[in-house]
N, C-alpha and C positions, 0 to 999 in steps of 0.2 A: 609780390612774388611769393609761392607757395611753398617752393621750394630753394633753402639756402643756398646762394653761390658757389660753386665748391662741393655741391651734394656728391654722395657716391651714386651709381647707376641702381642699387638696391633702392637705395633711401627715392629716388625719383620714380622706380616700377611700386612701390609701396605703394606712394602718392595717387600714382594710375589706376592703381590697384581698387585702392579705397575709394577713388571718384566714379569709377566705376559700380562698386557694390553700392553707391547710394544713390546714382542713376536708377538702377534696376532695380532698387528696393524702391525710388518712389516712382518708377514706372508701371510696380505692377498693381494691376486691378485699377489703372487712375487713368481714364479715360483722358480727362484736361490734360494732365501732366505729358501724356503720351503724345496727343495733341501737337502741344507746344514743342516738344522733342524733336518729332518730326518737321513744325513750320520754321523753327528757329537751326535748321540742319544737324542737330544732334545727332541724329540715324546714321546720314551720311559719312559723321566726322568719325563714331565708334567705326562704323563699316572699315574705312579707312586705317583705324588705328589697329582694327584685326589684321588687315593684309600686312601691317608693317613691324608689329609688335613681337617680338622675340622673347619674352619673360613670358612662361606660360600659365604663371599667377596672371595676370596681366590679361595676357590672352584669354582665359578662361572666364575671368567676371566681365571683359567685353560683350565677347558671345553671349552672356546672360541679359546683358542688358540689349542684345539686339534679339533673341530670342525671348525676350520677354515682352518686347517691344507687339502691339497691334494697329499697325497705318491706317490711316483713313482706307477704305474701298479704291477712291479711286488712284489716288500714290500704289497702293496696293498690287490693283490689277494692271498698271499702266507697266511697272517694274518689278513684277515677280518674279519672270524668270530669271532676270539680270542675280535680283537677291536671293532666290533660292539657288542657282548657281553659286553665287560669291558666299554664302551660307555652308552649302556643302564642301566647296572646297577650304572653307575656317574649320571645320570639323574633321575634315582630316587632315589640317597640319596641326589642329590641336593634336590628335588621336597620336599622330607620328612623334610630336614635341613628347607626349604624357608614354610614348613606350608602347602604346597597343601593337598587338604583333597583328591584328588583321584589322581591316578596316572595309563595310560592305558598301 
């Protein structure tokens, strides 16, 4: 367990936080890594974690690591619109979470 029994909701979005920024530190520029990410449903699971995630620390290094993210071709062109959809709309409930007063 990574996280103590009894955690506070901070100390648990830290944890997210951080698994996060090291997804997407070794997702970028590493072709294998990115690979593997996508075959073993990592893509999937961040995707997920954005639509559900409330801590907008949290939220923010998700989206990094799904925008930093490059699928194979054909994952790619088979669910892009699906993902550029669900992509746009993580961006603007970031945007609304972080206070942007307009969003294009």
């Amino acid at each position: 367990q990574i996280v103590p029994e009894g955690a506070s909701a901070e100390d648990v979005a830290k944890v997210r936080a951080g698994a996060c920024y090291v997804l997407s530190t070794m997702n970028q520029h590493n072709a294998k890594c990115q690979q593997q990410a996508v075959e073993q449903g990592l893509l999937g699971y961040i995707i997920k974690l954005c639509m559900v995630e409330s801590n907008s620390t949290v939220l923010r290094k998700a989206i990094g690591v799904v925008t930093g993210m490059r699928p194979p071709p054909p994952l790619f062109f088979m669910r892009r619109l699906r993902l550029c959809s669900t992509l746009f709309h993580l961006i603007v409930s970031l945007c609304l979470a972080l206070g942007c007063h307009s969003v294009v």
